[in-house]
Structures are given as structure tokens and as C-alpha cells.
ChimeraX commands (.cxc) that place a marker at each C-alpha (Angstrom):
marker #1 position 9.16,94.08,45.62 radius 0.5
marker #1 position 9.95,97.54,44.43 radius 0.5
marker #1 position 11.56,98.84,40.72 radius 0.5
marker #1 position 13.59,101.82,41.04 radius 0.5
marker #1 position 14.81,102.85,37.74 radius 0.5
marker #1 position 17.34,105.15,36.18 radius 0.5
marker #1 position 16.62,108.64,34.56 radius 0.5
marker #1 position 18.30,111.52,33.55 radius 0.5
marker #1 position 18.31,114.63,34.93 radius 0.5
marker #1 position 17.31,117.38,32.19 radius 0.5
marker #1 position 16.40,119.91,34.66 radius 0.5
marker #1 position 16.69,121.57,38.15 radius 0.5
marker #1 position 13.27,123.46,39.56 radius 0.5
marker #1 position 12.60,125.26,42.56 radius 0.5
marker #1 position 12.57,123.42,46.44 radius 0.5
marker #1 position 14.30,120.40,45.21 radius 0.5
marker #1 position 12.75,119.35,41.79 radius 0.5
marker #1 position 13.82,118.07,38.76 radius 0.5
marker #1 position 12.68,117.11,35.74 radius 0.5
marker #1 position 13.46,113.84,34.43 radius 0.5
marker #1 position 13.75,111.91,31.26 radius 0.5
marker #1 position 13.60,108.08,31.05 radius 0.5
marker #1 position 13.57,107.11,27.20 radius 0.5
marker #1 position 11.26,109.95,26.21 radius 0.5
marker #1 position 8.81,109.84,29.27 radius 0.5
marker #1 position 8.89,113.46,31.42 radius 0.5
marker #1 position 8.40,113.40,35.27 radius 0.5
marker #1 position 8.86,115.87,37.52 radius 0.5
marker #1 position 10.66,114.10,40.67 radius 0.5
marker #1 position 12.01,115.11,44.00 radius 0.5
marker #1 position 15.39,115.58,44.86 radius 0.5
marker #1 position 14.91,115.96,48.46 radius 0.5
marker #1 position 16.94,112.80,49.49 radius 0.5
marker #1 position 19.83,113.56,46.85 radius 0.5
marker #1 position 22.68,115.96,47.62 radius 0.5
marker #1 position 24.15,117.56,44.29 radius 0.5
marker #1 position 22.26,116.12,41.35 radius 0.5
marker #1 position 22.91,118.29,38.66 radius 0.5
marker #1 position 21.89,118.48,35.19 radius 0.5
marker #1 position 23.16,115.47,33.02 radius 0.5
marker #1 position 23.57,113.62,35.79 radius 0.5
marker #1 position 21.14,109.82,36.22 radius 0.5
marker #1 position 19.68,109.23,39.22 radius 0.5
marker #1 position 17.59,106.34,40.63 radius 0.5
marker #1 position 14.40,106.61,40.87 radius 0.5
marker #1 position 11.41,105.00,42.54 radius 0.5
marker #1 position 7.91,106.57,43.66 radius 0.5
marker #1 position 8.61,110.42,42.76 radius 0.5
marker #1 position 11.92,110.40,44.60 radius 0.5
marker #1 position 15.52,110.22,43.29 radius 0.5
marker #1 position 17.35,107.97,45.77 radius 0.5
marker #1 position 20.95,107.93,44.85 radius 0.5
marker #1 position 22.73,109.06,42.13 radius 0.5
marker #1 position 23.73,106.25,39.55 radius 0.5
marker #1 position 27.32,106.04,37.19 radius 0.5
marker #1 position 26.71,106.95,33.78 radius 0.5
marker #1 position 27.71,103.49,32.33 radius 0.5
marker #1 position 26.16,101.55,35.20 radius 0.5
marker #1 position 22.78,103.48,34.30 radius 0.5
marker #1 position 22.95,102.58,30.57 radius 0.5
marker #1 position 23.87,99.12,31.19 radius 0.5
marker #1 position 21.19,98.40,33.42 radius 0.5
marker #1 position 18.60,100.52,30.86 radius 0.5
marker #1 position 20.21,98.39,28.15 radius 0.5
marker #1 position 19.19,95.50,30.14 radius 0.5
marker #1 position 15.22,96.72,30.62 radius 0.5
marker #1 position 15.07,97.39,26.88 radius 0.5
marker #1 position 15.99,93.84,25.89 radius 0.5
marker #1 position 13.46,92.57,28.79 radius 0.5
marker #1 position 10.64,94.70,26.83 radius 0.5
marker #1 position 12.08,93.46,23.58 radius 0.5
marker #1 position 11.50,89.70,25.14 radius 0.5
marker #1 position 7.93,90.32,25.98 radius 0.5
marker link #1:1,2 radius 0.2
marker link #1:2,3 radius 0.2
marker link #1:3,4 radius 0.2
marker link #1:4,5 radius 0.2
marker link #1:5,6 radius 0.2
marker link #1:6,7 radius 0.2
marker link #1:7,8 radius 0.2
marker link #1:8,9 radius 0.2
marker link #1:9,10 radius 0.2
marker link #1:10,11 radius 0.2
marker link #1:11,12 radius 0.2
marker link #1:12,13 radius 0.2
marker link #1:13,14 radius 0.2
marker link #1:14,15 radius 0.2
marker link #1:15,16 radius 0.2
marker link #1:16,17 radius 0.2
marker link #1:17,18 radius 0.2
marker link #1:18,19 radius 0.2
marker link #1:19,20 radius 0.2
marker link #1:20,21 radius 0.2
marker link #1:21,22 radius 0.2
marker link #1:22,23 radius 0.2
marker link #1:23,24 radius 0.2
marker link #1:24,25 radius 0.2
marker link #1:25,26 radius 0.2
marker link #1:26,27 radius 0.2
marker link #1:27,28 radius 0.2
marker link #1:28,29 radius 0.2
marker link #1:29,30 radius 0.2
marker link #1:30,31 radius 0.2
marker link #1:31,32 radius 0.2
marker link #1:32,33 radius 0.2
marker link #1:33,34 radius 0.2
marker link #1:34,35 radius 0.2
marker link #1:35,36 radius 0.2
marker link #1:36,37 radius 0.2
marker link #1:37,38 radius 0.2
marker link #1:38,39 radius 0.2
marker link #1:39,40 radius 0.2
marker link #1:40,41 radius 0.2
marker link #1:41,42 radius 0.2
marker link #1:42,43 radius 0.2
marker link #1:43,44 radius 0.2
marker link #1:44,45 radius 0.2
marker link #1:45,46 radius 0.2
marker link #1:46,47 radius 0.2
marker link #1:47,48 radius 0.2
marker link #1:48,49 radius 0.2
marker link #1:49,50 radius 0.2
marker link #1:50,51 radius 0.2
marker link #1:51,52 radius 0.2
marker link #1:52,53 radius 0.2
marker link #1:53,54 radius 0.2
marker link #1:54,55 radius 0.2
marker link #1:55,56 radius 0.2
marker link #1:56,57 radius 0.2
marker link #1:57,58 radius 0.2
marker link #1:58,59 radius 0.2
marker link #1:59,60 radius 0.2
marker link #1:60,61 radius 0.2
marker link #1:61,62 radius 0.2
marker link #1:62,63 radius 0.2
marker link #1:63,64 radius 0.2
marker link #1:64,65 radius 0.2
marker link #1:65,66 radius 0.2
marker link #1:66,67 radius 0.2
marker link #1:67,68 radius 0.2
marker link #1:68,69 radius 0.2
marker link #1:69,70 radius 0.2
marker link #1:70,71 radius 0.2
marker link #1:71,72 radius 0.2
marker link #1:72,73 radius 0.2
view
């Protein structure tokens, strides 16, 4: 089983990079597999690759959903 999870974009970079923020944690990710990802936009994202881009409200929903899993714990 695989967890792809959703991040916001918070910057483009040279030979299509981003940087990413997922609830305060930085990445630098790929964009290779994504056409037009811009800034502000969320993205999935699993292994150092964005896969799709993700709806604003479906992306807080389902990170809504992760934080009251970790609340659970």
C-alpha cells in the first residue's frame, strides 16, 4: 500500500521543481508528471513526485481528515 498526500505548492524551481509545504514540513518535489502546477495550487504527492493536481477543498478535507487520525493516535 502506498500514501500519497496533499501539499501546497509555495514555489516553482528550475527543470520541473517545486517546493512544497505540507503543515510546516518543506520538500523540494518534482513536477515532471504534472502539467501546469502553479504556485498556490495542492498537488498529490507520493515518493518526491507530484502526481495530479488536487481541488482546494478536496485537499483540506482529506488533510482535515489525517489531522484527526494523528489526533486519535
Amino acid at each position: 500500500m502506498c500514501l500519497a498526500i496533499p501539499a501546497l505548492v509555495i514555489e516553482l524551481l528550475p527543470d520541473d521543481m517545486a517546493r512544497i509545504d505540507l503543515d510546516g514540513v518543506r520538500k523540494v518535489i518534482s513536477l515532471s508528471l504534472v502539467e501546469g502546477a502553479k504556485v498556490g495550487d495542492y498537488v498529490i504527492v507520493h515518493v518526491g513526485y507530484a502526481l495530479q493536481l488536487l481541488d482546494p477543498d478536496e485537499a483540506a478535507q482529506t488533510l482535515a481528515l489525517f489531522a484527526q487520525l494523528g489526533a486519535q493516535s
